[in-house]
N, C-alpha and C positions, 0 to 999 in steps of 0.2 A: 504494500500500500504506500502509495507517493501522493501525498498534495488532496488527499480525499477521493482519491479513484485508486483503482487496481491495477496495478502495475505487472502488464505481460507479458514484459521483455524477454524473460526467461521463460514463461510458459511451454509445458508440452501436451501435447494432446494424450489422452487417454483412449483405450480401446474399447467397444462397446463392454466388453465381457468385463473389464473392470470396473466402466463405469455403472454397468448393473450392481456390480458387489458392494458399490460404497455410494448408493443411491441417497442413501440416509443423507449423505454430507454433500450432496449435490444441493448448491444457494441459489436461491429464486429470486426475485426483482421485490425490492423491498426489504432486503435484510440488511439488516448493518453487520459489518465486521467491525473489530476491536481489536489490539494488538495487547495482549498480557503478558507477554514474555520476552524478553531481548528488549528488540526498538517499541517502548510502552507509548501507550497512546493515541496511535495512528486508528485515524476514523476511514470505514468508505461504504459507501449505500450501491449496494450491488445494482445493475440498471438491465439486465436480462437474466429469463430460465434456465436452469438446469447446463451453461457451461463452465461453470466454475465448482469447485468442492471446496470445502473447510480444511484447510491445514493446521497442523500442531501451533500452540502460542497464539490463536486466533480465535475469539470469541463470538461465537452468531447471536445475532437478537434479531428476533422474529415476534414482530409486535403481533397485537391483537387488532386487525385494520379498523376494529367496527370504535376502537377508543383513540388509539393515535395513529396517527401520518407519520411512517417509516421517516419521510423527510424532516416534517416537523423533528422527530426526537434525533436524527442525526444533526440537524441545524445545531438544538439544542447543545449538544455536547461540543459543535466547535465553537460556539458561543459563548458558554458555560465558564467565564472565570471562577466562579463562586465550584465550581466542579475542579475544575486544573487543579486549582490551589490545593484541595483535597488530595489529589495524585501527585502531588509533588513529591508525598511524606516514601512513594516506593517506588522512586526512582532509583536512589542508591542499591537497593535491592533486586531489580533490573526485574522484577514481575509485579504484579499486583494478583492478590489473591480474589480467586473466583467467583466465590461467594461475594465479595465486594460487590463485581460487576452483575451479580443478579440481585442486588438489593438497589441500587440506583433507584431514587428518590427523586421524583420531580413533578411539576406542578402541571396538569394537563388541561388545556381552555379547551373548550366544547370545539367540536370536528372542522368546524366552520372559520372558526378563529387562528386553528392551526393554518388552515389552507392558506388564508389572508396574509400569516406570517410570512409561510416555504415561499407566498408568490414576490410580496416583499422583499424577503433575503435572497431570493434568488435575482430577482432585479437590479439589487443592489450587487452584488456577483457576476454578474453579467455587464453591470457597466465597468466594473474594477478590472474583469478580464478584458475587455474592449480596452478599455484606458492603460494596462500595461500592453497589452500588443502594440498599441500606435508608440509608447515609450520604446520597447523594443525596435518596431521597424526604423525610428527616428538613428536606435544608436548603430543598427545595421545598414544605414544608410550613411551614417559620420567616419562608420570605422571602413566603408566601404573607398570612401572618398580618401582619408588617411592612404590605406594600402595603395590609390593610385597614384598619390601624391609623392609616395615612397619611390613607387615603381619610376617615375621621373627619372 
């Protein structure tokens, strides 16, 4: 997990016969993962069926859709300082214990309210990534002029 998505640089594909044996750990659109082991902390809201499985040091949360929005409560935790602060205490420890992450405590506004928020924060996200891209193209266009300047 990089940056709140799933990173699958290194991904390999699995055979169907394997992928029957470990159906159970096959992640569906709407779960979050969790990282508790090693790199702590890392969030990412799976966004399709059945091609990804669960790996070790990796925690699923598979909400209840009819009470919260898988997005809402991923928002939630990367927004969450009043949370971080909390996880700070087992970092040195490089895990956080299990049972922690199934007791997570938070406050749920009616289905309607979440939606209003994910659309919100997602908006707000969307123009942050707009507004580093054009940053980006800017300095890939400075360092671009630099190297011709060199080449001189």
């Amino acid at each position: 997990m990089k940056n709140g998505r799933l990173d699958l640089s290194d991904a390999q594909r699995l055979d169907d016969t394997v992928l029957h044996e470990i159906s159970s750990a096959l992640l569906h659109t709407g779960d979050i993962l969790f990282t508790y082991v090693g790199s702590l902390g890392h969030a990412a809201l799976v966004d399709c069926d059945d091609l990804y499985y669960l790996e070790p040091g990796v925690a699923l949360i598979r909400v209840d859709k009819t009470k919260v929005l898988p997005a809402y409560l991923y928002y939630w935790y990367l927004n969450s300082p009043d949370y971080r602060v909390r996880e700070e205490r087992y970092v040195s420890r490089r895990n956080i214990p299990f049972d922690h992450i199934r007791n997570f405590k938070i406050s749920l506004p009616p289905l309607e309210r979440q939606r209003d928020i994910v659309e919100e924060l997602e908006r707000e996200y969307m123009a942050r990534i707009i507004e580093s891209e054009r940053a980006l193209s800017k300095v890939h266009t400075n360092l671009e002029m630099l190297v011709s300047k060199l080449a001189l």
